[in-house]
C-alpha positions in Angstrom: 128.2 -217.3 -121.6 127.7 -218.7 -118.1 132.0 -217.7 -117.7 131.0 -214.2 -118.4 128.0 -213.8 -116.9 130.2 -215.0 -113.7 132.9 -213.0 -114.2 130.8 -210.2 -114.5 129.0 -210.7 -111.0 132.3 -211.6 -109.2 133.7 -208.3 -110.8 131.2 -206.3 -110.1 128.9 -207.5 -107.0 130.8 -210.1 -105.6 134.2 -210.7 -103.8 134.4 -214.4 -103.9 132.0 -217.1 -105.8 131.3 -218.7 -102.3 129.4 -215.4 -101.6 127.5 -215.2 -105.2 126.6 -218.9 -104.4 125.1 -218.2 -101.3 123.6 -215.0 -102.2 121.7 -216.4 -105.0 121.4 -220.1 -104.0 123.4 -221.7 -106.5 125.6 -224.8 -106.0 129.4 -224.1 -106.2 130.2 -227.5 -106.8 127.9 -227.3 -109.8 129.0 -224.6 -111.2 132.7 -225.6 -111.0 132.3 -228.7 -112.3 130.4 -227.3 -115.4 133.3 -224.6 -116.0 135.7 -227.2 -115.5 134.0 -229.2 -117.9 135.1 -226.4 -120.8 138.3 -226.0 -119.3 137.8 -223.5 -116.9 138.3 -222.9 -113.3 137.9 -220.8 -110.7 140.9 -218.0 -109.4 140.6 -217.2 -106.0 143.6 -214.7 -106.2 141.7 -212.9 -108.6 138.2 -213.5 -108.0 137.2 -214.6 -111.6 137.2 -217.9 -113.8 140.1 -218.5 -116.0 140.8 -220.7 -118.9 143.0 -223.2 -118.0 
């Protein structure tokens, strides 16, 4: 759900996840270690999280 719900941002509101971080005061590190964690990560190419 959180993969979706970030997809969704960086889609629509957001061109890269260090803005969405900043914008609403989440830690990237966090987040990237929690998507990596379900084998995830993040694209910057593409601007969304892919399953590895």
């Amino acid at each position: 759900m959180l993969v979706s719900w970030l997809n969704m941002k960086l889609r629509d509101q957001y061109d890269s996840l260090d803005r969405l971080c900043d914008d609403l005061d989440l830690d990237r590190e966090a987040i990237l270690a929690t998507v990596a964690s379900n084998d995830y990560y993040y694209d910057k190419t593409n601007n969304q999280m892919k399953q590895k």
